[in-house]
C-alpha positions as a Markdown table, in Angstrom:
| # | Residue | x | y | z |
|---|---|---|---|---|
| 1 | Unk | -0.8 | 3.4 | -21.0 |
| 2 | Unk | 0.6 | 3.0 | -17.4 |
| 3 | Unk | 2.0 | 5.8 | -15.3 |
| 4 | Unk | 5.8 | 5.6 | -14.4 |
| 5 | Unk | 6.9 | 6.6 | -10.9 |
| 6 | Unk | 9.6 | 7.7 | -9.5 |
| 7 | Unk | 11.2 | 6.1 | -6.9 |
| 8 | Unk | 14.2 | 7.9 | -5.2 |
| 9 | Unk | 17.4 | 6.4 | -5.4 |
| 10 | Unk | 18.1 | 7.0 | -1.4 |
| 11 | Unk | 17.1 | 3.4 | -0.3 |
| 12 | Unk | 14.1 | 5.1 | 1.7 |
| 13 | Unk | 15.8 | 7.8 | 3.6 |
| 14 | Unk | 14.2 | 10.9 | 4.6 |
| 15 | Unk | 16.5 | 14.0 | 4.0 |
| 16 | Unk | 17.0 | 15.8 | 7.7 |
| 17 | Unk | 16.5 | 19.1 | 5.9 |
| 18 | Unk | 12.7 | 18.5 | 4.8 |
| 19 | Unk | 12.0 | 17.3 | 8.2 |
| 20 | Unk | 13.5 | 20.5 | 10.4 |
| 21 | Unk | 10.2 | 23.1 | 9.5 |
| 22 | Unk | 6.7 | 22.7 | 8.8 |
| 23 | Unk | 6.3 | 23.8 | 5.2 |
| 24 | Unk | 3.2 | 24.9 | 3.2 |
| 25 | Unk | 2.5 | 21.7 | 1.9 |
| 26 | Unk | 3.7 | 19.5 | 5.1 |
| 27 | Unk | 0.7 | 21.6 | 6.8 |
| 28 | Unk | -1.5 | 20.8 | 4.4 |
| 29 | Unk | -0.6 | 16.8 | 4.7 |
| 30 | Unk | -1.2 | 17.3 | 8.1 |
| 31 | Unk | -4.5 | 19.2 | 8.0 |
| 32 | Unk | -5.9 | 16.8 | 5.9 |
| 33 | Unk | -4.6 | 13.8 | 8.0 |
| 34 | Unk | -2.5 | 12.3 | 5.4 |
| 35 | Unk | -5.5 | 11.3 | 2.7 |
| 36 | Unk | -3.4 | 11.9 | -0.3 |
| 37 | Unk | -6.8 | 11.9 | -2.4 |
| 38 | Unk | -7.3 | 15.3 | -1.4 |
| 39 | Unk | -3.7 | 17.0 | -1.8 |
| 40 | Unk | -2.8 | 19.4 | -4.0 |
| 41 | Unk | 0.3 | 17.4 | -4.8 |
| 42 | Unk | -1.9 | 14.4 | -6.2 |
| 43 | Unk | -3.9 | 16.3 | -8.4 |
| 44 | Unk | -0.4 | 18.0 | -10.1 |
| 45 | Unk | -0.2 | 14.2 | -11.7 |
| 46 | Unk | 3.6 | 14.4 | -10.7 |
| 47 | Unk | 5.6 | 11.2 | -11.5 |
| 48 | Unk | 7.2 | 10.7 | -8.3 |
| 49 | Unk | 6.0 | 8.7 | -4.8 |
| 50 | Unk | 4.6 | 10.8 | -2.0 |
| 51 | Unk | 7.5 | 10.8 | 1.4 |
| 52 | Unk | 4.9 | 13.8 | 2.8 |
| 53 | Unk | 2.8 | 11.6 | 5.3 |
| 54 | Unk | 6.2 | 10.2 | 6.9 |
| 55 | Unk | 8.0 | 13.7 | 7.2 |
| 56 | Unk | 4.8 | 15.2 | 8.9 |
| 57 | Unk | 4.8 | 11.9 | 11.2 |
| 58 | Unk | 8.7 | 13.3 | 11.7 |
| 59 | Unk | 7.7 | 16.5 | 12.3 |
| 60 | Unk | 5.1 | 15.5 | 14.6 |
| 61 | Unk | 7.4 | 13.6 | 16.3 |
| 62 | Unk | 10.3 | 16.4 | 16.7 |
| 63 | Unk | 8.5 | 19.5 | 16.9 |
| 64 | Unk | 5.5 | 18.9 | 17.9 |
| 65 | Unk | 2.1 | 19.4 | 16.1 |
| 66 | Unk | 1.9 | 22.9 | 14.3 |
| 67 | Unk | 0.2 | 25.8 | 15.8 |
| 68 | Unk | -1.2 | 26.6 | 12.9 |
């Protein structure tokens, strides 16, 4: 049996609130340079299409890399 996904209804768009502070698990995209077969989030099974590796390529982009 196939696996649904979920596909936001937001035509795409990136909410500016996830994309104004690194979070736990935007650090953790980061850290492991976007290779979503070793995120946390993909092995939770969740139904839903990964936005993390384009709001850390935000973040990047308008803060700066993390210090962390």
């Amino acid at each position: 049996m196939a696996k649904s996904c979920f596909y936001p209804q937001n035509n795409g768009d990136i909410s500016n609130s996830i994309t104004q502070n690194w979070t736990e698990q935007a650090l953790e995209c980061y850290n492991l340079g976007g290779d979503c077969s070793r995120c946390s989030i993909s092995k939770g099974h969740y139904s839903f299409v990964c936005q993390m590796p384009k709001i850390v390529d935000i973040l990047v982009n308008m803060n700066g890399k993390p210090s962390i």
